[in-house]
Every structure is written in structure tokens, then in C-alpha cells.
N, C-alpha and C positions, 0 to 999 in steps of 0.2 A: 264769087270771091268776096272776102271782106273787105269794106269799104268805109269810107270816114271823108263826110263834105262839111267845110264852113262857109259858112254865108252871111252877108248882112244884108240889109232894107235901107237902100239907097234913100241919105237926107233924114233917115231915121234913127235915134238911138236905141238901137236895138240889131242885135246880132245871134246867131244860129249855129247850130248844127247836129250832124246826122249821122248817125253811124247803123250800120247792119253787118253785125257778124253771121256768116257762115261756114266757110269750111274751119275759120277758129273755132268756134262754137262746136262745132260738132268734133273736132277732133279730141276737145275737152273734155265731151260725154263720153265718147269712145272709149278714150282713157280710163274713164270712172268706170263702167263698163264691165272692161278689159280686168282691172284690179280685182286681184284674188282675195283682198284682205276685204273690200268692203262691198264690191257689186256697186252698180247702174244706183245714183241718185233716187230718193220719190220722186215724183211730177210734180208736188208744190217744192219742191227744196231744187227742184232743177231750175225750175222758173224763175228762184227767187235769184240763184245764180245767173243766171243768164241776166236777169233785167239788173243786177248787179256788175257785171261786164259789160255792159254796155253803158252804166252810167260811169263807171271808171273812165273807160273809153275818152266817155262826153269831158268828163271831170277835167282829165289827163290833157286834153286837146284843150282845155280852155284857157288854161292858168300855164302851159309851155314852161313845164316846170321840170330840173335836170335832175330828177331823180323818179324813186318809185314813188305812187298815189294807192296807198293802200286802203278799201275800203271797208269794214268790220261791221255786221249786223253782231249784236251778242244777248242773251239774256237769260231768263229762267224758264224757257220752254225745251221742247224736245233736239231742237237745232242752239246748241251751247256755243254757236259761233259758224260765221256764215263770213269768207273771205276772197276779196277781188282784188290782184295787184295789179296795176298795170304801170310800165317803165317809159320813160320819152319817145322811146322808140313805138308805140302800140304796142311788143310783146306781154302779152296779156295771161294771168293763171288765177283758178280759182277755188277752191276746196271748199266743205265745211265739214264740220263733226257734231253728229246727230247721237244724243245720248236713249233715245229710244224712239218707238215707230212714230210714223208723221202720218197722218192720212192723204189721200189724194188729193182733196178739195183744202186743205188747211189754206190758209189766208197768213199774213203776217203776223198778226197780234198771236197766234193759236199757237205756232212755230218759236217763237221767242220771247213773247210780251205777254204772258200767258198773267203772271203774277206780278205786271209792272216793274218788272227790272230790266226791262230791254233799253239797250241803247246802239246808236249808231256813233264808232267814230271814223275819222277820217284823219291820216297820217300823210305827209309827206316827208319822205327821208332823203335828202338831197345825196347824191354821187360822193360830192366834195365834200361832207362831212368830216368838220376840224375834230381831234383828240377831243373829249369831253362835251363834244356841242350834241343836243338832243333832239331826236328828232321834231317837227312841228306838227302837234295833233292837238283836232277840236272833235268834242262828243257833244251829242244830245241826246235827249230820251225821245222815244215812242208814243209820246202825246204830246196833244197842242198845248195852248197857252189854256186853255181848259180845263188841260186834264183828261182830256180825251182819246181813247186807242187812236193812233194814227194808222190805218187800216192798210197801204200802202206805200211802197219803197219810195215813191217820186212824192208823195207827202209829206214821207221823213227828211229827203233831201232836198227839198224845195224852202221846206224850213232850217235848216243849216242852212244854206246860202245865204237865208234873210238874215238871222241871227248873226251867221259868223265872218258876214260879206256884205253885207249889207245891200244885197242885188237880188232887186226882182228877179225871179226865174220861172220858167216853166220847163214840165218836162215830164213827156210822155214817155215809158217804156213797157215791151212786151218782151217773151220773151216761150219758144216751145223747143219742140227736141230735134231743130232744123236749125232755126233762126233767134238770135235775140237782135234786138234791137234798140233805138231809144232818139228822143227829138228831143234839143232841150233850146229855149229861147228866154234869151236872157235883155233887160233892160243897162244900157251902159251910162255909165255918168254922163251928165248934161256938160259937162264940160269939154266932152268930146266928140260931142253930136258935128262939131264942125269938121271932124277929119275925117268924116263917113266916104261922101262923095260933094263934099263942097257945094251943096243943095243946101242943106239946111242951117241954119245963122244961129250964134250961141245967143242970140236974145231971143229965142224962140218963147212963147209962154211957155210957163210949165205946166198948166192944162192939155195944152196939145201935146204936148209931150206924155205927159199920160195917159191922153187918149188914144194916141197912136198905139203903145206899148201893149194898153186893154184891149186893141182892135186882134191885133195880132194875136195875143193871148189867147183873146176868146177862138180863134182859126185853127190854131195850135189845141187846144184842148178837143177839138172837135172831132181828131182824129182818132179813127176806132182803129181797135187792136188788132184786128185781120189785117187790116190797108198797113200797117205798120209792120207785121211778119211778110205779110205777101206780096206787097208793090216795091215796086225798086224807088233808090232815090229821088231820082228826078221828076217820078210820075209825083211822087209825095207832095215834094215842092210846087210843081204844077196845081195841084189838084188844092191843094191847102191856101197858096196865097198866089193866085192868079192873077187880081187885083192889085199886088201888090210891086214892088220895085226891086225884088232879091239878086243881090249881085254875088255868085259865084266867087269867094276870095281862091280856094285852097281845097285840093283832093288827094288822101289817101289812097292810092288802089294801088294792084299789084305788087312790086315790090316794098311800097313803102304801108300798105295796109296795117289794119291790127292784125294780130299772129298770136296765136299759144306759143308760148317759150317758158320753159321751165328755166331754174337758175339754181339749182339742186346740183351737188355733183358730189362725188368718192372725197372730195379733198374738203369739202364743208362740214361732211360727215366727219372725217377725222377730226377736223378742229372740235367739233361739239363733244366727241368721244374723250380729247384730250380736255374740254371745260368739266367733265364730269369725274374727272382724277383716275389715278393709277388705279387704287384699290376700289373705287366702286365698278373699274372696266372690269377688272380681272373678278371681282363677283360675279358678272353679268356673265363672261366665259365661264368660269367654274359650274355655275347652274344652268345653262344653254350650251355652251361648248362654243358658241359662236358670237356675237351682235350684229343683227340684222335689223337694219334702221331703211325703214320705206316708207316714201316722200308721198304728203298725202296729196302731192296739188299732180304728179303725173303719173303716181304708182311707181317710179322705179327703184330698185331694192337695191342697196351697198350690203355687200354681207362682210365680215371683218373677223378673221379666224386670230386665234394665239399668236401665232407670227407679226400678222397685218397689226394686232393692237401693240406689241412689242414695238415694231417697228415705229407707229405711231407718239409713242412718247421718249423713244431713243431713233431716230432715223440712223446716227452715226453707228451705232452698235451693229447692224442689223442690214445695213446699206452695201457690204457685199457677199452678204450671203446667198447664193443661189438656191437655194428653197423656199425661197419669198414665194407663198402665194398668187397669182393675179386675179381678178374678177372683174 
């Protein structure tokens, strides 16, 4: 089952956590798969998804934020957009739209950063969003302070956090056609180092403070990609910081796990059918006879015949007529 642990380093500022999707994961692929319109993901575009569901995941779990956390890889390569939502809850969905073939081995930069137009951004769209309020989104691009391809998803989002949060981060992610996964350990302001476990005193140097954060760091980066698909959590944490003081706050599992959940339905579709006006619907029937609109994050189809689009822009007209379509 998927799972989702936070942790922190007793006395220390610095806090954790760990997610491993699989039966979301895989139900995800399946999906993909399953889908008549576009077939089973590549293996570089699955990967990149997965290690993208699992940093939402992380994302989503950190900041306990009441809305979705949507996350966008986008650019001028063959994957024209690469997308992870994930909602308070963990239910978690991911798509992207590939404008031609990707190789197996493709890497990131190959995928979307081909001609330096790639960026990553990151949205959050609160629940409670007031009439005219926007949602909150930060972007970056696919290279360092350099200028340099950022070669990897956790390079790209490692540097958002610095830039947009100003918070040291680390954060390993893997991801195959079983398991994604991801570690991410983050540095918390010093001025909260005292509500850790009441070990460590806000006059602390701020050398040791740094060194502690670099210790961990470097323990955390150490972890190779296999032990992070194939070990469970706890062996992770054992095995990674032994040495160190990790106190268990908070676990996801079973019920309250991460989940695929789609958020797609027949009555989202109408609304979008009715944004696009009476007379471009009734084009779209006159030359198809139907609109069929299929949701690319779980494949499922709304089909919406003459009646159904009728209906849609006059419900009262049309509301007791017993030949109403259903689907």
C-alpha cells in the first residue's frame, strides 16, 4: 500500500519525509495503459511522472495547504507538458501530452529542455477561493544560476524551494512501473529549532546549525535509487540516519494514504461545453454528430449527443422530456 511518513531530528532544525507510492502508482499506469486514445506512457515520461507524484506528494504534505498543489514540467521538447496534482487529502492524478516520440533513455533536458524553454511551475489553488482571487503560482527555468541544463526533477525543485522559500532542501526521488517514490529533507528556520524536542536552545551557533543540516544532507543524498524503490520506509530511515535522533511525528497509510482520484465528471464537461457557446457546440455535432470529451489524467469519456448539448444550455426546456439520452 501507499504510504506517507514525517519525521524530524530531535534538537535539530531539520525535518523529513517519505513517501512510496504503489498501488496509486500503478493504478495510474494502468489507466494510461487501458486508454484507447493514447496507449501505456514511454519509460522516460513514466519515470518522469512518477518522480513527479511523488514530489507533489512531498510538496503537498509539507506546506498543509487546503487546496490542490499542482505541479507542471512544460517546454519545447517532445513532452509539451508533464502534470501532477495532488489535493489535501493525498488523492493524487497525473497526465502529460507528448507532441512526438521520446526515447527510452531520454533524460530531462531531452524531454522538454531541448531548446532552453523549459520551465517548472508550481500552483497552489486554495478550495476557498474568493470571486476574482488568483490562484498562487511560482515558475523557474531548467537551468542554474549558470545557465546550465538542470539535468534532473529534484535539481529543478530543489532550486525553487531556495529561490521561492528560501529553505534549504534536499530530495531524492525514483520512480519505475511498480513504485515511485521520493525523500525530501528540509532545513527549518532557526528560530524554531526550539520547538523540535526542547533539546536544542535558539542560541545555538549558527555554524552548528549548518553543520548539522550538511550532515544529514550528505546521508540523504547517499541514498541510491534501488534502496529507495525496493526498501520500505522504515528500513530507509534505519539504514540512512542510524546515528541520528529521527522522531516519527505523522503517518499516512491505509485509509488516510496517497490515492489516485480523479476529479473529472459528466457535469465538468457540460460546464466547459457551455464555456465554448451554443454555436461552436452545435458545429462540433453537425460535423461528429456527437462531442466526446476524454479526460487525459484517467481516460474516462463523456459522450454528449444533440439532446445532451440541448439540454446543457437550456436544462428547463428539455428537463421533461423522456428521451433524454443517459451515458
Amino acid at each position: 500500500m501507499s504510504e506517507l511518513h514525517k519525521f524530524i531530528f530531535d534538537g535539530k532544525p531539520v525535518r523529513g519525509m517519505l513517501v512510496r507510492l504503489t498501488d496509486a502508482w500503478q493504478d495510474i499506469l494502468a489507466r494510461r495503459a487501458a486508454n484507447r486514445d493514447t496507449g501505456a506512457y514511454p519509460q522516460a515520461v513514466s519515470e518522469l511522472l512518477g518522480e513527479m507524484a511523488a514530489a507533489g506528494v512531498l510538496m503537498q504534505g509539507n506546506i498543509k495547504f487546503n487546496g490542490a498543489l499542482v505541479l507542471q514540467i512544460f517546454g519545447d521538447g517532445p513532452v509539451k507538458v508533464a502534470v501532477a496534482e495532488v489535493q489535501p487529502d493525498f488523492a493524487l492524478r497525473v497526465t502529460a501530452t507528448l507532441t512526438s516520440a521520446v526515447d527510452e533513455n531520454a533524460g530531462l533536458p531531452d524531454m522538454v529542455n531541448p531548446g532552453g524553454q523549459g520551465r517548472c511551475a508550481i500552483t497552489l489553488d486554495p478550495k476557498d477561493r474568493l470571486p476574482g482571487q488568483q490562484p498562487y503560482q511560482g515558475v523557474v527555468s531548467l537551468v542554474d544560476e549558470q545557465g546550465q541544463s538542470l539535468n534532473q526533477l529534484n535539481e529543478v525543485l530543489e532550486q525553487y524551494m531556495r529561490q521561492s522559500e528560501q529553505l534549504d532542501t534536499v530530495l531524492v526521488l525514483a520512480a519505475d512501473d511498480k513504485v515511485a517514490a521520493g525523500l525530501l529533507i528540509q532545513r527549518l528556520p532557526v528560530e524554531g529549532e526550539g520547538n523540535l524536542a526542547g533539546t536544542a536552545q535558539p542560541s545555538a551557533q549558527a555554524q552548528d546549525i549548518e553543520q548539522a543540516f550538511e550532515h544529514i544532507a550528505i546521508l540523504s543524498r547517499s541514498l541510491k535509487r534501488e534502496e529507495l524503490l525496493e526498501l520500505d520506509p522504515m528500513t530507509i530511515l534505519h539504514r540512512l540516519f542510524w546515528e541520528e535522533p529521527v522522531r516519527l511525528l505523522e503517518s499516512f497509510k491505509d485509509d488516510t494514504a496517497p490515492r489516485f482520484a480523479c476529479s473529472c465528471s459528466r457535469e465538468r464537461v457540460s460546464r466547459m461545453i457551455q464555456s465554448l457557446g451554443q454555436d461552436e457546440a452545435q458545429s462540433i455535432l453537425d460535423e461528429q454528430g456527437k462531442i466526446d470529451v476524454g479526460c487525459d489524467f484517467c481516460g474516462a469519456h463523456y459522450v454528449f449527443d444533440a439532446v445532451d448539448v440541448a439540454q446543457t444550455f437550456n436544462p428547463a426546456a428539455t428537463s421533461g422530456d423522456s428521451s433524454a439520452s443517459l451515458h
